[in-house]
Every structure is written in C-alpha cells, then in structure tokens.
C-alpha positions in Angstrom: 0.0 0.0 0.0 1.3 3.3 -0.6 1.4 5.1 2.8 1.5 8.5 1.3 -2.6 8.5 0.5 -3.7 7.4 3.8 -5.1 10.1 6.2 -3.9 8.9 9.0 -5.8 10.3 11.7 -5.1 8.3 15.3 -1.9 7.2 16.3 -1.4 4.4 19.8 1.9 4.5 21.5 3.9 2.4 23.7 2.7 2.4 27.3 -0.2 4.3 26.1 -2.6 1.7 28.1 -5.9 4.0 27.7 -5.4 5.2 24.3 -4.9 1.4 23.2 -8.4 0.4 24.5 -10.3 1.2 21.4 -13.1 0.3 19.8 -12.4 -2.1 16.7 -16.1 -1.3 15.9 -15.0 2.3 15.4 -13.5 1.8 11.9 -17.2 0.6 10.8 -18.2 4.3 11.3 -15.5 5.7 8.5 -16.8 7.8 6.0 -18.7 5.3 3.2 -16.0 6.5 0.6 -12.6 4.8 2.3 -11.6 1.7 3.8 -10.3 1.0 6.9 -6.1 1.2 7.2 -3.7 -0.2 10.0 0.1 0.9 9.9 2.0 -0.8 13.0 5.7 0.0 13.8 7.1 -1.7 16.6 4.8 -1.3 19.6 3.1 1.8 18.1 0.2 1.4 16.1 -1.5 3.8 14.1 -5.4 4.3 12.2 -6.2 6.0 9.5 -8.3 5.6 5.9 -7.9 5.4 2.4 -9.8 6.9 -0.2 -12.2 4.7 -2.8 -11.3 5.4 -6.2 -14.9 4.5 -7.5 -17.0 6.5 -10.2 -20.5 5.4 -8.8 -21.6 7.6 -6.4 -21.1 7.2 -2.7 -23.2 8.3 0.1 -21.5 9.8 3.4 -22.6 8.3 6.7 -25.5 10.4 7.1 -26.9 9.7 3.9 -26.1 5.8 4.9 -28.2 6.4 8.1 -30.8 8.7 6.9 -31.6 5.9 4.3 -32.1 3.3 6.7 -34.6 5.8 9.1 -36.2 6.3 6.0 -37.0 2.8 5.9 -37.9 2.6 9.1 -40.3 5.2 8.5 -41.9 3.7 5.5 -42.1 0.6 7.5 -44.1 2.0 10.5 -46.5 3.2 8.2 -46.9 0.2 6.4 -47.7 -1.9 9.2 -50.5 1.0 10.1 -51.8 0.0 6.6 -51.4 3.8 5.3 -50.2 2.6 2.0 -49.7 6.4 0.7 -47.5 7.3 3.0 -45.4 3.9 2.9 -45.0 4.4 -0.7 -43.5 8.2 -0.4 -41.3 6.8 1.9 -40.2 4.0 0.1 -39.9 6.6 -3.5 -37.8 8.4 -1.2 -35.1 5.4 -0.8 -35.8 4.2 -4.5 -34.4 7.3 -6.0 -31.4 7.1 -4.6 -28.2 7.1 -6.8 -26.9 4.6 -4.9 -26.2 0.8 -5.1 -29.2 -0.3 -2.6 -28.0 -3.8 -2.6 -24.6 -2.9 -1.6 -25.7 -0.5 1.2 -28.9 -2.7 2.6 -28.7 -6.0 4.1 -30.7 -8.8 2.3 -33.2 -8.8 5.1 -34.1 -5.0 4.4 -33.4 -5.2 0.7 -36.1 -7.6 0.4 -38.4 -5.7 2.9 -37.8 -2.7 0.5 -38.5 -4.3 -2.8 -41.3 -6.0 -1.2 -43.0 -3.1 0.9 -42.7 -0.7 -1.8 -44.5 -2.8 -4.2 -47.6 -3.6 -1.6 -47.6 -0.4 -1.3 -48.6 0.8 -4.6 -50.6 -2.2 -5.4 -53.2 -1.2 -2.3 -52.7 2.4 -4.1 -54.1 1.3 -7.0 -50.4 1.5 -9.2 -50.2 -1.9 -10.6 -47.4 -1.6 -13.4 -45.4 -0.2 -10.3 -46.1 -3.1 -8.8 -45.3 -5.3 -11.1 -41.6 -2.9 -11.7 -40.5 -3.4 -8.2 -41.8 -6.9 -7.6 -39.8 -7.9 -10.3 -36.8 -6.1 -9.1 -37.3 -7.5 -6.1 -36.9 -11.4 -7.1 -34.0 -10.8 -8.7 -32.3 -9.0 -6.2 -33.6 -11.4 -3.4 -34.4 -14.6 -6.0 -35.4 -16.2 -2.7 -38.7 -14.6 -1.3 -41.4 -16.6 -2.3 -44.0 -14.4 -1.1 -43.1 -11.8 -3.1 -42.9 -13.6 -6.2 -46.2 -15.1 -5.7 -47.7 -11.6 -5.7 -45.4 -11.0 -8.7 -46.9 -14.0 -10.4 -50.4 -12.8 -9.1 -50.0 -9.1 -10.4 -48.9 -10.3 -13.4 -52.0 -12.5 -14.3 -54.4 -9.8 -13.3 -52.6 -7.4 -15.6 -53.3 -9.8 -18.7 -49.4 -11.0 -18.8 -49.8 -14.7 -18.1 -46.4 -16.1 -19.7 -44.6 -14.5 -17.2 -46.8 -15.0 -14.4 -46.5 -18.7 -15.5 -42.7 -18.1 -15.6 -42.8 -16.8 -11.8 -45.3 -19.5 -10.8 -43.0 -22.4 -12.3 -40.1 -20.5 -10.2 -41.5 -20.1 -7.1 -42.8 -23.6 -7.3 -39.5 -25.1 -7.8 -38.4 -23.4 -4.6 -41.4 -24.6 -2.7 -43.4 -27.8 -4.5 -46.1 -27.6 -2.1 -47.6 -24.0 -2.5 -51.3 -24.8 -3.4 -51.9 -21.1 -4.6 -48.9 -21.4 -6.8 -50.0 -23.7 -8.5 -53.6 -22.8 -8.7 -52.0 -19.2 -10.4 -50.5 -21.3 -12.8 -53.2 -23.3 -13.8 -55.2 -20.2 -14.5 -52.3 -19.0 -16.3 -51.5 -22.0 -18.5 -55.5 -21.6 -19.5 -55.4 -18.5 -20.7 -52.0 -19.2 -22.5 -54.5 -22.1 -24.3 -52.0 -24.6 -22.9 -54.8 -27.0 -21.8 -52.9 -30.3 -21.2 -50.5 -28.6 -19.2 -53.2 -26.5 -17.7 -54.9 -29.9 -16.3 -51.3 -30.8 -15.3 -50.5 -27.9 -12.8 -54.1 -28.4 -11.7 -53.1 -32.1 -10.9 -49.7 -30.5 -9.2 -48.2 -32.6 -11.5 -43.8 -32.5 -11.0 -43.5 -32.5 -14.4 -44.2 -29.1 -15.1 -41.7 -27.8 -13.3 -38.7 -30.3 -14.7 -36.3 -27.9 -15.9 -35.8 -28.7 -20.3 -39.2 -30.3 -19.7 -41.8 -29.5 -22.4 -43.5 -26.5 -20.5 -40.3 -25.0 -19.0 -38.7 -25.0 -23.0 -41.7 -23.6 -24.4 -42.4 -21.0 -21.5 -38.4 -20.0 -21.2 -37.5 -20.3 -24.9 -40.9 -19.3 -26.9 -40.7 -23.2 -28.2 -44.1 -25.0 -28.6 -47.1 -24.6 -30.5 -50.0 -23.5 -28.9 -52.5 -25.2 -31.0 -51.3 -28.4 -30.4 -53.0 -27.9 -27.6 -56.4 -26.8 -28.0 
C-alpha cells in the first residue's frame, strides 16, 4: 500500500494503556467513501483511511443512516396499513443514486422491494407493482411471497407467460404451494396450454422439470399452442 494516501488520523503509542483500549467497531463508522487502514511500527500502532477510487456515487454516513430511518419510517407506516404514506417513503429510498444492494442488508433489501411494491398495489399503481416486484426477485431470488404476488399481479394485468414463468419459479423453490399452482393453472388456461393447464391443476412434477416441455416452451418461446387446444 502506498502510505503517502492514507489520512492517517489516530496514532497508539507504547505504554499508552488507555489510548490502546479502542473500539475495533470504530473503523465501521469511517466515512462510506474509504476503507479501513492499519500501519503498525514496533509497539506503536496507528489508524487511518484510504480513499475509494470508484466513479459510482457514494453516500457519506448520514446519507447511509438517513436511508435506513427512511426505511424505518416507511415501514411503520406500512404496518398502520397507510399505503400512501409507505409508498413516499419507500420513493424516497428508491431514487437514490446509490447501489441499494450494496448499502442494505438482504433482510431490508427484500423488505424494501417488497414493501414498496404492496404499497402501490393497495394504491391502485399496478405496473409499479409489477416494476418493483420484479426487481425484487432478482435482487432477493429467494422470497417466495413476493414472487407469488409478482406472479399474481402479473395474471391480473393480462401477462400470463410470465406470471407462469414466476409461478413455475416459485414452485421449484417450494413444490407444495397450493396457490402457486392454482396461479399457474389459471395461467396456462389463458396461454391455451390445456394439457398442461390440467397438469398444474393435478400439481403434477412435471411441469416444473427444468428442459421439460413446459419450461422450454415457457423460457424459450418453443411450442405450438394449437397443439394444444
């Protein structure tokens, strides 16, 4: 490393008993645009950061903190059901110019993506819905409650491909979901996939084999519809 960019800003000396009782967890509460940086000589150690050479945009501590009140805020009000005021909140973290899934934990990345799309579902805004819902499972691929609603949302807005494709996901993460596969019945019907309509209804395995005939012709646009009628 080369010593000459590090600000180094606290220094521990020999014998310095008091001074050398500090706080590892101090160096968490850096400023979000260095690293941590340890220089020891002898018995003398001393602190200091480094600068991030990064062109996305970083936020400074507050910001850090003020986004995660934020969500505490919109959270509050979504468990007091006032979906209006949840969803401002939740715009509010959303239009950050940050990387969300670098500054959140999973937990509240999911709680986000989640929150933010019940949110303007019960408001009445669908397609935003359906936008953060689907940002959602791919940040956090594993939260099958908010891909049902994704798969849900999706059938109500007359797009039943990929509520099938989100069905046939969430269902290969958890087999036994009966309304999973009741969404993808309904959405293999409208698709005019009949056979494989009566299949999900049967919670037949098959359709969710991955290079199965269903999971081809729903990933890959293969298959004939007719064929099926």
């Amino acid at each position: 490393m080369d010593l000459s960019v590090v600000d180094w800003y606290h220094e521990i000396g020999a014998g310095e008993v008091e001074a050398a009782a500090y706080d590892p967890v101090d160096l968490m509460f850096l400023p979000l645009d260095s690293f941590g940086a340890i220089h020891r000589s002898g018995p003398n150690v001393t602190l200091g950061s480094v600068p991030l050479k990064l062109t996305d945009p970083i936020p400074s501590a507050a910001t850090y903190f003020g986004l995660l009140a934020e969500l505490a805020r919109a959270t509050v009000r979504f468990r007091a059901n006032d979906w209006a005021a949840a969803d401002t909140h939740y715009e509010t973290i959303l239009a950050t110019p940050f990387r969300l899934q670098e500054l959140l934990s999973y937990n509240d990345l999911a709680g986000l993506y989640y929150g933010s799309g019940v949110a303007s579902y019960a408001t009445g805004d669908t397609p935003t819905a359906i936008h953060r819902w689907t940002e959602g499972v791919r940040q956090c691929p594993d939260e099958s409650l908010m891909r049902f609603n994704l798969s849900a949302a999706l059938l109500e807005a007359g797009d039943p491909s990929r509520a099938a494709r989100q069905s046939v996901a969430l269902l290969r993460q958890e087999p036994d979901h009966d309304d999973a596969w009741h969404n993808l019945t309904l959405s293999l019907r409208q698709l005019g996939r009949m056979a494989d309509a009566q299949a999900a209804s049967d919670h037949d395995p098959a359709c969710l084999k991955a290079g199965g005939r269903l999971s081809v012709w729903l990933e890959d646009g293969a298959g004939d519809v007719a064929k099926e009628l």
